[in-house]
Phi, psi and omega in degrees: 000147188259101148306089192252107177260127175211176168228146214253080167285297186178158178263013148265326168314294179342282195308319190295339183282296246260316234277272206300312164306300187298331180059058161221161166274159157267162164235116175057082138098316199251138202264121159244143174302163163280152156346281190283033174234299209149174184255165169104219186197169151242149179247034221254146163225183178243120167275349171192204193265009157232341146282114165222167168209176185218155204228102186238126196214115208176123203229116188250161178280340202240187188257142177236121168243120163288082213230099197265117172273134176290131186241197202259328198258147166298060182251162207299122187246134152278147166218185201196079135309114163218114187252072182274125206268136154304290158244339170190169186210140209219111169237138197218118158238216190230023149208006183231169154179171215202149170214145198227130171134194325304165166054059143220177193245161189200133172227107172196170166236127225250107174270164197204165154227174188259050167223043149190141187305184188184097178279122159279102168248140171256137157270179195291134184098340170269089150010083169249157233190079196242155165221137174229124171237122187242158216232086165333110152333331168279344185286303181293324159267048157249333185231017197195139179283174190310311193297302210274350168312281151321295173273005149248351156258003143311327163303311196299344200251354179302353191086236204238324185325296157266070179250012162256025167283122186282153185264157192257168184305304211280304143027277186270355161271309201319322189259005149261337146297296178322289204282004181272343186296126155312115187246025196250009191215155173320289192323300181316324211261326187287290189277021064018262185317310151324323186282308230245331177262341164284341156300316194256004170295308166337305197269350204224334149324315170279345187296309207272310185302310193264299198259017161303280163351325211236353159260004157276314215274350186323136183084008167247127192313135170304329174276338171297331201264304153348266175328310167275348185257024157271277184338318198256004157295297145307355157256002193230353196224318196278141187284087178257149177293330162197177178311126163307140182293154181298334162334280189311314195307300200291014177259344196280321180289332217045056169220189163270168212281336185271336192290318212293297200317309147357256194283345164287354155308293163341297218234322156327307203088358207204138141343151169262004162264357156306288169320290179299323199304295180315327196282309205272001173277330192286331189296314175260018184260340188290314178304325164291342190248348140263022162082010196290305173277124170281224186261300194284334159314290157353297199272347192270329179271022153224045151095055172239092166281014173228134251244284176285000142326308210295283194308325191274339172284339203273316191270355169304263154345316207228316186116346167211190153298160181262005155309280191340308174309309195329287205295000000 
């Protein structure tokens, strides 16, 4: 059995640890397993001076145990699985454990921290398929209020419990693009790293839409709770030309226009023209940042008929331009 001990600095340090056990080199960021460890690769960078993430595309010959040694401050880890197990597949943290195989397949996203341990064993033969993305605590309470802070890292502490959150279809495409990337070249390395921030936009959109909302709203009537996420459906899914009247909304809602602002506020966090203002901006930074769109298209298609309006909400919203994204 192959044994691999590390601590979750970032992930690229990680490899570099894993690098020096395998007694093999990496080149620019990407790791091939050796022959007698497996076939495939690892991938880690660093997106900033608190992100990093790693890309494990990988079939092993020998049985591997992973063994993540614990540090003190909470910081966040994400993961994006896909497992076809051979004969088993095994996670032990230091109040839980869950064991899987033989001969099945497991999809799921696992959130995690580095303050507490975590043994991983894969058996021989068995096919992983991973993105682990890590989020510096200061990172996290520096852009997410106090409240939303608090509920991701309380989610994070739950353990093993919640290792059955499933990835939604846009999701599960971002991560058949990622492994589809060519990394033997910038450019592959370029959509990649592109790939890896829409995704955790992806993933961290949902956190904050659904299921944060839904550890708030406790003590809100089930037709009241209804009611908003028809609403917050339409401001958040639907291509609209502009804001709906508080009219419109709150017939939509069944309540009234002062209870709805109420309770979407509650359980939302936002306003509600806050709220659409945020959604149809994220609409266009993505479009811009795959090429579905240029900048003035963008803007026109989610009801910015001036440009520089546009530019002046966009840079509200993100901290720059949406040229700047272009480029």
């Amino acid at each position: 059995m192959i044994r691999l001990t590390y601590v979750v600095k970032d992930f690229e340090q990680m490899m570099e640890d894993w690098s020096k056990i395998l007694k093999v080199n990496h080149n620019h960021h990407l790791l091939t397993l050796p022959e007698s460890a497996g076939s495939g690769y690892l991938y880690a960078n660093n997106l900033n001076e608190a992100m990093s993430f790693l890309v494990m595309n990988v079939k092993f010959h020998d049985d591997v145990r992973l063994e993540r040694q614990p540090v003190d401050e909470i910081h966040l880890l994400l993961y994006f699985l896909h497992i076809n197990v051979a004969n088993f597949y095994e996670i032990v943290s230091d109040r839980d454990k869950i064991q899987y195989g033989p001969d099945i397949k497991r999809r799921s996203i696992f959130l995690s921290s580095t303050n507490y341990p975590l043994e991983i064993t894969y058996s021989r033969g068995t096919e992983v398929q991973l993105i682990g993305i890590y989020f510096k605590a200061s990172l996290v309470r520096k852009f997410f209020k106090k409240d939303i802070y608090h509920y991701l890292a309380e989610s994070s502490q739950v353990r093993l419990r919640d290792h059955d959150r499933k990835s939604s279809e846009e999701e599960n495409k971002l991560l058949e693009e990622i492994f589809a990337t060519d990394l033997k070249d910038d450019f592959g390395k370029l959509v990649l790293h592109n790939r890896i921030l829409l995704l955790i936009e992806k993933i961290l959109n949902r956190f904050l839409i659904e299921e944060f909302p839904a550890a708030k709203a406790k003590g809100i009537k089930e037709e009241e709770l209804n009611g908003l996420k028809e609403v917050e459906f339409m401001l958040s899914e639907k291509e609209l030309e502009k804001f709906p009247s508080i009219k419109h909304l709150s017939r939509i809602a069944l309540m009234s226009g002062t209870k709805l602002k109420q309770r979407f506020k509650q359980v939302y966090g936002m306003k509600l023209y806050e709220f659409y203002n945020h959604n149809r901006l994220h609409k266009a930074k993505q479009w811009i940042e795959s090429g579905e769109t240029n900048v003035k298209e963008a803007a026109y298609r989610i009801g910015f008929a001036n440009l520089s309006n546009f530019s002046k909400a966009f840079k509200k919203e993100f901290g720059f331009l949406p040229s700047e994204l272009k480029n």
